[in-house]
C-alpha positions in Angstrom: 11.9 -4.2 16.8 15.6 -3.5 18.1 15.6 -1.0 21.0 16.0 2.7 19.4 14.8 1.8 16.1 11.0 3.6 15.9 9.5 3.5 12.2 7.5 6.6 11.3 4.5 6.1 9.2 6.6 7.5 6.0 9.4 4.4 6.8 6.5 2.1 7.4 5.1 3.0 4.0 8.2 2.8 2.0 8.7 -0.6 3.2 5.6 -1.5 2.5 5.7 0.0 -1.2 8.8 -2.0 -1.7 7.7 -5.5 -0.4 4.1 -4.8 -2.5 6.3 -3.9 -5.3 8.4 -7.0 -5.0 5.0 -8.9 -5.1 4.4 -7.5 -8.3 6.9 -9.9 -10.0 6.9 -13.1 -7.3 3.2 -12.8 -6.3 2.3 -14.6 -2.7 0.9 -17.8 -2.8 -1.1 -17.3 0.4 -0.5 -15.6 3.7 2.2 -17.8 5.0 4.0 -16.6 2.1 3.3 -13.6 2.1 4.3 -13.6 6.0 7.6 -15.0 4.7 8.4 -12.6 1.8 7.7 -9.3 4.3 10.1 -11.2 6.8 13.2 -11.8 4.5 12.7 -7.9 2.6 16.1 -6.2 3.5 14.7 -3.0 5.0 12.8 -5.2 7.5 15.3 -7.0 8.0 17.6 -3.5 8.5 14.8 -3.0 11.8 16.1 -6.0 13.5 19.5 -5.3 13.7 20.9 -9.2 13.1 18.1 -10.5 15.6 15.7 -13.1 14.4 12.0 -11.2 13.4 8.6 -12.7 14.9 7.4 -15.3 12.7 3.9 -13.2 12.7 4.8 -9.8 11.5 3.0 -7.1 13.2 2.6 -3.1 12.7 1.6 -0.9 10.0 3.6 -1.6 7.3 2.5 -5.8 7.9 -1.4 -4.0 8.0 -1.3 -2.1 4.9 0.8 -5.2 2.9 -1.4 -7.8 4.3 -4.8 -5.3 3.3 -3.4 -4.8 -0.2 -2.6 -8.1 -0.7 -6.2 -9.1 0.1 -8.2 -6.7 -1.2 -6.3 -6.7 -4.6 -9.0 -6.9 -6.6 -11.3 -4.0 -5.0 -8.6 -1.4 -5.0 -8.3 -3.1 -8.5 -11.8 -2.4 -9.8 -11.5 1.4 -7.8 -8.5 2.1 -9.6 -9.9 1.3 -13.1 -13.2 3.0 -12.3 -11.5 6.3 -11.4 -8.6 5.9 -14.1 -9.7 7.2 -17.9 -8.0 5.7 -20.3 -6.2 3.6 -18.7 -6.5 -0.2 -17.9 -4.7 -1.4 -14.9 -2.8 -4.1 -16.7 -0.9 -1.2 -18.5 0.2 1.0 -15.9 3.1 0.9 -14.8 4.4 -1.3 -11.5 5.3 1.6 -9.8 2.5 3.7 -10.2 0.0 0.8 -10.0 1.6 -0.2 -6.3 1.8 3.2 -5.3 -2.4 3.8 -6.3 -2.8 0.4 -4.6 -1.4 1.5 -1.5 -3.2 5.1 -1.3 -6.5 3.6 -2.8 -6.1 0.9 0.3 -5.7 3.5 2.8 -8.5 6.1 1.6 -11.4 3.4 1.3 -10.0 0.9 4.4 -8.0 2.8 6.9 -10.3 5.4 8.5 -7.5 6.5 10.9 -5.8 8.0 7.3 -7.3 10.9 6.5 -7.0 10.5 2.4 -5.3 14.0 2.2 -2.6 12.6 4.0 -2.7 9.0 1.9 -2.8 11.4 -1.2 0.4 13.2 -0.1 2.3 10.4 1.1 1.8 8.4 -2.4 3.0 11.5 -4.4 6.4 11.5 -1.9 6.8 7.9 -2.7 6.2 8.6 -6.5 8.9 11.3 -6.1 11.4 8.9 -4.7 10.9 5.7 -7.1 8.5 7.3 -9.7 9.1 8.4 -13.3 8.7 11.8 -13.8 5.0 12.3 -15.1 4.1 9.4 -12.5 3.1 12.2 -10.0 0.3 14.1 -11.9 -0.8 10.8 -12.8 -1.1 9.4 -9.4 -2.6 12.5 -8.1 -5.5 12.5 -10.6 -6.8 9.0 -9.4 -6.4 9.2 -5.8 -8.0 13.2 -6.1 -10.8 11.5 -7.9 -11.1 8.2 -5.1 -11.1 10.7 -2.1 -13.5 13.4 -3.9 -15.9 10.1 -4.3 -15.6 9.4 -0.9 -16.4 13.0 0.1 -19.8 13.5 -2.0 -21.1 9.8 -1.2 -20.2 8.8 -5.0 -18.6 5.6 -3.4 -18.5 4.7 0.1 -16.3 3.2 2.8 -16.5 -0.4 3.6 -18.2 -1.2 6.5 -15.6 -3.7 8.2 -12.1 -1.9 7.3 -9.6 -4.6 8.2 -6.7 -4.1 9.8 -5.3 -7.2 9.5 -6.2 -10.4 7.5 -7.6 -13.8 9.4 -5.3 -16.8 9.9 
């Protein structure tokens, strides 16, 4: 990154949000792609300051796009297990990146504490979500982490931080 230019977790999770957003309508056909998408989005683009980016992205935005991206369907099946009345192929893009995200973090990430992947997914539904999306989110990702807590589901034994070449 450009000398100066330090990304806080929040900035790191906003830019992945949008790029995992983006992916919601021009999905990756496999990880050079998805390399390639995270490489051309304009806020990481903004971090280089008109110099070329490493062909490999690196850092925690590129871990928690590249864990989403390949664990898709787990955070899939967590999300519809802890969601009532609600299929994931209705929610919204929005919320369903954000839960995504926060589900990702609380089941994969054990350097997250889930309070804080909780919190951070309700600042992100404040900035791009609709209204109601908050309460909505927070229900989920209350129920996900509780489950964690009691032993009602547990964390995966190899949490990846990044995915193999």
């Amino acid at each position: 990154m450009a000398k100066g230019k330090s990304a806080t977790r929040r900035g790191e999770r906003e830019l992945a949000f949008q790029v995992l957003y983006g992916l919601s309508f021009t999905p990756a056909r496999d990880i050079d792609d998805l390399r390639r998408i995270f490489r051309i989005s304009p806020d990481y683009l903004a971090r280089w300051e008109g110099q070329e980016p490493p062909s490999h992205p690196s850092g925690f935005a590129w871990e928690l796009v590249a864990g989403v991206w390949s664990k898709s369907d787990e955070l899939d099946a967590s999300i519809s297990n802890f969601s009532r009345n609600w299929r994931v192929d209705r929610m919204g893009r929005v919320e369903l990146t954000l839960l995504r995200l926060a589900v990702f973090e609380i089941m994969y990430r054990s350097d997250v504490p889930p309070k804080v992947a909780i919190n951070e997914a309700l600042e992100l539904s404040r900035q791009f979500g609709e209204g109601n999306a908050k309460s909505f989110i927070n229900g989920i990702l209350d129920a996900v982490a509780k489950a964690l807590e009691t032993g009602g589901i547990s964390r995966p034994a190899a949490a990846p931080s990044t995915i193999s070449e």
